[in-house]
C-alpha positions as CSV (number, residue, x, y, z in Angstrom):
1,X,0.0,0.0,0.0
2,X,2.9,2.6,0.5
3,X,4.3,1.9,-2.7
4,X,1.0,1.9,-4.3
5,X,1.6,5.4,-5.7
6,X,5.1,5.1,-6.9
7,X,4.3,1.7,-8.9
8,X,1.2,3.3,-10.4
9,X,3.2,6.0,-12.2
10,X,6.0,3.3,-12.8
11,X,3.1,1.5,-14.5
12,X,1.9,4.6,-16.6
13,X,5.1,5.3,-17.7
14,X,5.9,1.9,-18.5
15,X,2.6,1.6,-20.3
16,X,3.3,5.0,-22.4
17,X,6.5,4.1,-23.7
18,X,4.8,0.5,-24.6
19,X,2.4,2.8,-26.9
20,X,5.0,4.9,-28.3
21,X,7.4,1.5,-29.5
22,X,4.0,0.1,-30.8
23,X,3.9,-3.0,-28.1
24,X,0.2,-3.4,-27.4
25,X,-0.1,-6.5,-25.4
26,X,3.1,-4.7,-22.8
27,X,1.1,-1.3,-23.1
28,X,-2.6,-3.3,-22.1
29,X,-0.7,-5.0,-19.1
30,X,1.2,-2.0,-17.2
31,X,-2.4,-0.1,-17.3
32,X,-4.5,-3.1,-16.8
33,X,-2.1,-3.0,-13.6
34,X,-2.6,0.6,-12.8
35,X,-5.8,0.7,-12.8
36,X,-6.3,-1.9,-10.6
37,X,-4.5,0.0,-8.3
38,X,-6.5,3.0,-8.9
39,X,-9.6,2.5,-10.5
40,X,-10.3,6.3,-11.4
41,X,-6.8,6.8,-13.0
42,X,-7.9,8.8,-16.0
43,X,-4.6,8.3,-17.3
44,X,-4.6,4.2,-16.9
45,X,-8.1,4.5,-18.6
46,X,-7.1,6.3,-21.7
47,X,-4.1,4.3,-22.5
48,X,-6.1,1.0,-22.5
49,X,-8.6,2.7,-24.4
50,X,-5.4,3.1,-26.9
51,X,-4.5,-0.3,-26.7
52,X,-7.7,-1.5,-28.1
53,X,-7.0,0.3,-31.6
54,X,-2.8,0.3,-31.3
55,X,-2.0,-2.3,-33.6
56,X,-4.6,-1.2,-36.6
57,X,-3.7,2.3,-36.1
58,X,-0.2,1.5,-36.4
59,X,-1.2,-0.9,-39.6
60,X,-3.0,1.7,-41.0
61,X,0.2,3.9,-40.2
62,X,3.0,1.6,-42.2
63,X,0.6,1.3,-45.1
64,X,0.4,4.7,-45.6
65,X,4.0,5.4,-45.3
66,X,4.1,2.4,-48.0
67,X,1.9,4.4,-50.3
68,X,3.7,7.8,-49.7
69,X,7.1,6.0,-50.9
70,X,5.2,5.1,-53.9
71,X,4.0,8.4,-54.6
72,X,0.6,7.6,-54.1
73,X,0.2,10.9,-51.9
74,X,-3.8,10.6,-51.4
75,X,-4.4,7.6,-50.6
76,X,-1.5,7.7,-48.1
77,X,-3.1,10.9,-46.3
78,X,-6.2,8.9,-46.1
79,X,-4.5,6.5,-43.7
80,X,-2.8,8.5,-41.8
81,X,-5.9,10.2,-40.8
82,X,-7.8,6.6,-40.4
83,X,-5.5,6.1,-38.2
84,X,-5.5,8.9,-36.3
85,X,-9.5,8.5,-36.1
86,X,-8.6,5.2,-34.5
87,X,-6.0,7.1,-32.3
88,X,-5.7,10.3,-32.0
89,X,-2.1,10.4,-30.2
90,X,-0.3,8.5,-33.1
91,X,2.4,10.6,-33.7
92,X,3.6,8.9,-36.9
93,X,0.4,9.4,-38.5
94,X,0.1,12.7,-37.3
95,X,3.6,13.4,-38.7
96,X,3.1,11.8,-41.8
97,X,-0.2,14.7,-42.6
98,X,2.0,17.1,-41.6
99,X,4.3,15.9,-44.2
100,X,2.2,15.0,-46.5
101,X,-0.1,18.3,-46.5
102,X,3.3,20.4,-46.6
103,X,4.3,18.9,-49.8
104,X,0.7,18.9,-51.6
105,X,0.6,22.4,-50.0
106,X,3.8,23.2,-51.8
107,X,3.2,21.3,-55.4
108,X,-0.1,24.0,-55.5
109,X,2.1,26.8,-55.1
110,X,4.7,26.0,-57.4
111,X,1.6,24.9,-59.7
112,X,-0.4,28.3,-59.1
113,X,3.1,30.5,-59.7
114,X,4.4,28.9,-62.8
115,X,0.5,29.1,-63.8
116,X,0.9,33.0,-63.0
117,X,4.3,33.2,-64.9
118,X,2.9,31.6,-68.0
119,X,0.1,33.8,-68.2
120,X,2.2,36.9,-67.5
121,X,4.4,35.8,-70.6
122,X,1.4,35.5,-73.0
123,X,0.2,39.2,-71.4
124,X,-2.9,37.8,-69.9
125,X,-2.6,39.7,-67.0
126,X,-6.3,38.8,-65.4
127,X,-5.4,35.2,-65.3
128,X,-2.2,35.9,-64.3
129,X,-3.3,37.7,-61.2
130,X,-5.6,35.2,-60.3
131,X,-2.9,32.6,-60.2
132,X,-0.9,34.6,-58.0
133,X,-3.6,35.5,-55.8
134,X,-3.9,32.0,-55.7
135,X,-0.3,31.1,-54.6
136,X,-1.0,34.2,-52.0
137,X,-3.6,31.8,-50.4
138,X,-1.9,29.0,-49.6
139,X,1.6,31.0,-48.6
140,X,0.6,34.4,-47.7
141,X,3.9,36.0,-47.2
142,X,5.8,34.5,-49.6
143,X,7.8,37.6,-51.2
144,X,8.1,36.2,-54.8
145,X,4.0,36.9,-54.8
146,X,4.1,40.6,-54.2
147,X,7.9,40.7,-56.9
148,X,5.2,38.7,-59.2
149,X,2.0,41.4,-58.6
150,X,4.8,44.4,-58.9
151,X,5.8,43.0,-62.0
152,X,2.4,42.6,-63.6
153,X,1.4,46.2,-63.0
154,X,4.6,47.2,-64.3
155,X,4.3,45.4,-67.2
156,X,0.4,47.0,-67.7
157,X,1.3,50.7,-67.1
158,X,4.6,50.4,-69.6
159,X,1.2,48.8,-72.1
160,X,-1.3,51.7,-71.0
161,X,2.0,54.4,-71.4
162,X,2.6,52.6,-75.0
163,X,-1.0,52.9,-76.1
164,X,-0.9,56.5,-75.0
165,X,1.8,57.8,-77.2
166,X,0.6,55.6,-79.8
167,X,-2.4,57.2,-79.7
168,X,-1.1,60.9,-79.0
169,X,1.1,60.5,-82.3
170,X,-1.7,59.0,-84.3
171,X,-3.9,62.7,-82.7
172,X,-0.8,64.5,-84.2
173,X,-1.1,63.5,-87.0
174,X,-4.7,64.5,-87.0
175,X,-4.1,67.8,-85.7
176,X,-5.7,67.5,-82.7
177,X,-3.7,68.9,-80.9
178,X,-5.6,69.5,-77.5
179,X,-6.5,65.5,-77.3
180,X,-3.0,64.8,-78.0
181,X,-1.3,67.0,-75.1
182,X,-4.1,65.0,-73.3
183,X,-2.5,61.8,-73.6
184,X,0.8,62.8,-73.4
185,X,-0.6,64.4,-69.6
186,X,-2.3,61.1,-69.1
187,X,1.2,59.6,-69.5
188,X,3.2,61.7,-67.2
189,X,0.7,61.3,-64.6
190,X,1.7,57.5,-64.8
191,X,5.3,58.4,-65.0
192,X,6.7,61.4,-65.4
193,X,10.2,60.2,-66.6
194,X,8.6,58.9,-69.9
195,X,10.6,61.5,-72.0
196,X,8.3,61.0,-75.2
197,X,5.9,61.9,-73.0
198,X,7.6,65.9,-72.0
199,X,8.8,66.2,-74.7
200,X,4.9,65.7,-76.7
201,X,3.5,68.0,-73.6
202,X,6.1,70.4,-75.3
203,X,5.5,70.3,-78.6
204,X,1.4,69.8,-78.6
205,X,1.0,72.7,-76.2
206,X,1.7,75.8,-78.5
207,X,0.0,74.1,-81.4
208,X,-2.9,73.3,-79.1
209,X,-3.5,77.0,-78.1
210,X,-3.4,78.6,-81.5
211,X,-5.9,75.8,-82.6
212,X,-8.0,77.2,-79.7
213,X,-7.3,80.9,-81.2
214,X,-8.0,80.4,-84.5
215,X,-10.8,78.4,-83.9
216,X,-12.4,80.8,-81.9
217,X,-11.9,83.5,-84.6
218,X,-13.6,81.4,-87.6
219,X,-16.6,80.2,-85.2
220,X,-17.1,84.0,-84.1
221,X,-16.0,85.9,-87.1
222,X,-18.1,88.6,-86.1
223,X,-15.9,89.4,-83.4
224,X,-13.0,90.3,-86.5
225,X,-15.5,93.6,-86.7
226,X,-13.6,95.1,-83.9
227,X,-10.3,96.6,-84.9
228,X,-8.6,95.7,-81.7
229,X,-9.6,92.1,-82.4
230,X,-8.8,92.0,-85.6
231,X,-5.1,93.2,-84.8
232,X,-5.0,90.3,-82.6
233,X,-6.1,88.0,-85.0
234,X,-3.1,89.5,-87.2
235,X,-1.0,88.3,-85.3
236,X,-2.4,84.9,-84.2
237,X,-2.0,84.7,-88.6
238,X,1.5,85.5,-88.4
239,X,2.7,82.8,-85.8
240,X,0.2,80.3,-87.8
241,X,2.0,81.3,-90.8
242,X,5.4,80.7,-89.5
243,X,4.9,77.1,-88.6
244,X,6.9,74.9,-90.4
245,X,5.5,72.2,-92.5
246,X,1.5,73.0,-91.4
247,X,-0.8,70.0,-92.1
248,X,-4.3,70.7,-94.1
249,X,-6.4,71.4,-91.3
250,X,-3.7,74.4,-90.5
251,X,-3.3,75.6,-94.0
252,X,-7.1,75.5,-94.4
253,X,-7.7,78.0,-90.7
254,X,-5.0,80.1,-92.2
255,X,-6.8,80.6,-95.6
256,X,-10.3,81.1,-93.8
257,X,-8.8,83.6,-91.2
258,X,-7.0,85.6,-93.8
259,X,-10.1,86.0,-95.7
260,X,-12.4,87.2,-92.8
261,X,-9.6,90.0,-91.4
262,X,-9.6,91.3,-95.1
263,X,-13.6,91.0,-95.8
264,X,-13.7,92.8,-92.3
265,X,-11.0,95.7,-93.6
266,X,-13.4,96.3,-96.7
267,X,-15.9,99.7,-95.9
268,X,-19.8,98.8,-96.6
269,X,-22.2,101.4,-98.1
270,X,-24.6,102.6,-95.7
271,X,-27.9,104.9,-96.2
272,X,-28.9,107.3,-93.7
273,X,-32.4,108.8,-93.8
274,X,-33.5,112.3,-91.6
275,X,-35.2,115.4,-91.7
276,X,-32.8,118.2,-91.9
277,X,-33.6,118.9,-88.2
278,X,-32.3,116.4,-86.4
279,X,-28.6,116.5,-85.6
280,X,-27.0,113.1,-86.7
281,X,-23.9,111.5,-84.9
282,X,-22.2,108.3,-85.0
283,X,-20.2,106.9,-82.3
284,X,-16.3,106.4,-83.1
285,X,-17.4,107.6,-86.6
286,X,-18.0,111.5,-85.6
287,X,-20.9,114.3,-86.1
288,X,-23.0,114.0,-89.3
289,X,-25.2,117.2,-88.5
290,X,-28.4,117.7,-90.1
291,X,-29.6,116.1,-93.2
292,X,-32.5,114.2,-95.4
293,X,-30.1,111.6,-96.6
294,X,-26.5,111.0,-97.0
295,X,-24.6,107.9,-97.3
296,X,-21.1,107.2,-96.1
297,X,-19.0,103.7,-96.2
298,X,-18.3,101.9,-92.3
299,X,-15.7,99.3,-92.1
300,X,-18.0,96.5,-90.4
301,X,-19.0,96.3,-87.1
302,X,-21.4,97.8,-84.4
303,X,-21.9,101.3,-84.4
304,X,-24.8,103.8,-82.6
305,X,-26.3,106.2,-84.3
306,X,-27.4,109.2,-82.0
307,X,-30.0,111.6,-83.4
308,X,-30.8,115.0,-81.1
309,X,-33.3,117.7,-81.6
310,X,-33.8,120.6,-79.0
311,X,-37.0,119.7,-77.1
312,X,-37.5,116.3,-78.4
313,X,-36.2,112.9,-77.3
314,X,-33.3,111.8,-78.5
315,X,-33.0,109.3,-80.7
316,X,-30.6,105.9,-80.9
317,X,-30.5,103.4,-83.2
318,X,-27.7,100.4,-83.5
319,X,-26.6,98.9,-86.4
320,X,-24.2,96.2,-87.3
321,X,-22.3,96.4,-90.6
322,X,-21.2,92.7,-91.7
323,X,-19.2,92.8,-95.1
324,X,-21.6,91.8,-98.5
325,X,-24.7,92.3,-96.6
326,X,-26.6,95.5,-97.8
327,X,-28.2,97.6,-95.3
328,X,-31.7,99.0,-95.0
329,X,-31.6,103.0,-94.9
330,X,-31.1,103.6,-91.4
331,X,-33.6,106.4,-90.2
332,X,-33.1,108.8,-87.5
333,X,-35.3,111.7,-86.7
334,X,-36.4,113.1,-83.4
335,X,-39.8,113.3,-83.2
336,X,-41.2,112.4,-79.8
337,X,-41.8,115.8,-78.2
338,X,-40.7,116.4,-74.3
C-alpha cells in the first residue's frame, strides 16, 4: 500500500512508452495494472482505451507510409488520418499529414506561380493575377507573390503608357492637338520620366492653343469687326504662318482667317435717312449734323447712331455692318416731343 503510488506512475510510464514502441499486449498490461491499483486513473483509462485500436492504427500507419514511398500521396493521407481517427495520439500518423499536407501544399504553389508566370508571358494579366492570388492563399507572405504582382502592374502601365503615345502621335497627325497634349498628360501622370511623353506636352501645347485661337476667330468671325480684335487676330495669322510644315487642317484655318480679317478691312455702303432737323452722330465715326439723306461707307461692325433735336427725345439706333450684306436706310429723326 505505500508503494501503491510510486508503482502506479512506474506502470503509466511503462505503459506509455509500450504505446509509443508500438507494443500493445506490454502497453494493455502496465495499465490493466494501474488501474487496478486506482480505478479512477484517468490516465490508466485512456491508454487501455489506446491499446484497443494500437495495432490497426499502427497498420494503418506503415501502409500509408508504404503508399507515400510510392507516390501515391492521397491515398496515403487517407490513412494517416484513419489512423488517427482510430488514435488520435499516433504521432507517426500525425507526422506523416504534416508531411504530406506540406508537400501537396507546396506542389499548388509551385503549380499556381508557374501558372501565374505563363500567363504573364502570354500578357494575360487577369489570369495571371488570379494565379498569384492563388499562390497568396496558400503561402501568404511569400515575397516572390508581391515581386510577381509588382511586375504585372509594371508590365500594364509600360502597355497603357505605349497605347498613349501611340495614340497621341496617331492625334498628331490628325491635328488635334488639344487631345493629344491629353494623352501625353495622361502619360506623365503614370510616370513622369517617360521622355516622349515631356517632350509631346512640349511640342502639342503651343500648337494646341493657336488651334483654340483660331478656332475661336472662324466660329465668331463677327468678333473680326472690332479693330482691336482684328489686330490680334493679325498676329495669331502670323505665328500660324510661321509654322513649319502645317498639315491641311492648318493651311485650311489660315486661308479662312486671312479671308475674314480682309472681308472685315473692306468699308460697306450705308444709307442714312433724316429730316434736316435732327442733328446726326455716329459713335467712333464723328458728327453727321443735319440732313434728309446721306450715305457714307463703315468698315463692319457695331456702331450707334445718336440723333438730337432741342425739345425732343433723342434718338438711338444700332446697327451692325457685316461685309456683303446691304443695309436697309437707317432712319433717324427726333420726333417724340418732351
Amino acid at each position: 500500500e505505500k508503494r501503491a503510488g510510486a508503482v502506479v506512475e512506474e506502470q503509466l510510464s511503462a505503459g506509455g512508452q509500450a504505446l509509443n514502441a508500438g507494443r500493445s499486449e506490454e502497453a494493455k498490461a502496465a495499465f490493466e495494472l494501474a488501474s487496478r491499483i486506482e480505478p479512477a486513473n484517468q490516465t490508466a483509462a485512456q491508454g487501455l482505451k489506446r491499446t484497443a485500436t494500437l495495432d490497426e492504427a499502427l497498420r494503418l500507419v506503415a501502409a500509408g507510409e508504404q503508399l507515400e514511398k510510392q507516390g501515391d500521396a492521397n491515398e496515403a493521407v487517407a490513412n494517416f488520418r484513419k489512423a488517427l481517427a482510430l488514435d488520435s495520439q499516433t504521432q507517426r500518423a500525425a507526422a506523416g499529414v504534416r508531411r504530406i499536407e506540406a508537400r501537396l501544399a507546396g506542389d499548388a504553389f509551385a503549380s499556381a506561380m508557374a501558372r501565374g508566370y505563363q500567363a504573364l508571358a502570354s500578357r494575360d494579366y487577369a489570369a495571371a493575377r488570379s494565379a498569384f492570388e492563388e499562390a497568396r492563399k496558400i503561402r501568404p507572405l511569400a515575397p516572390e507573390i508581391a515581386q510577381a504582382l509588382r511586375q504585372i502592374e509594371q508590365e500594364q502601365r509600360t502597355k497603357v503608357i505605349a497605347t498613349k503615345l501611340e495614340r497621341a502621335k496617331e492625334l498628331e497627325s490628325k491635328e488635334r492637338w488639344a487631345d493629344a497634349m491629353k494623352e501625353y498628360r495622361a502619360v506623365i501622370e503614370l510616370d513622369s520620366t517617360v521622355a516622349a511623353a515631356n517632350e509631346g506636352v512640349q511640342r502639342t501645347s503651343p500648337r494646341a492653343d493657336l488651334n483654340e485661337q483660331l478656332e475661336m476667330y472662324l466660329t465668331q468671325p463677327e468678333r473680326l469687326f472690332s479693330q482691336s480684335v482684328r489686330a490680334a487676330a493679325r498676329e495669331t495669322l502670323a505665328r500660324a504662318s510661321a509654322i513649319e510644315h502645317p498639315g491641311p487642317l492648318l493651311l485650311k484655318q489660315i486661308g479662312a482667317l486671312k479671308d475674314w480679317t480682309a472681308r472685315a478691312d473692306i468699308p460697306v455702303r450705308v444709307a442714312l435717312e433724316s429730316d434736316n432737323v435732327t442733328q446726326v452722330t455716329i459713335y467712333r465715326v464723328g458728327q453727321l449734323g443735319a440732313f434728309s439723306q446721306r450715305s457714307l461707307e463703315l468698315a463692319p461692325g457695331s456702331y450707334t447712331v445718336v440723333g438730337t433735336r432741342p425739345g425732343y427725345h433723342d434718338v438711338r439706333r444700332q446697327i451692325n455692318v457685316t461685309p456683303a450684306t446691304p443695309l436697309e436706310p437707317v432712319v433717324i429723326r427726333c420726333e417724340d416731343r418732351i
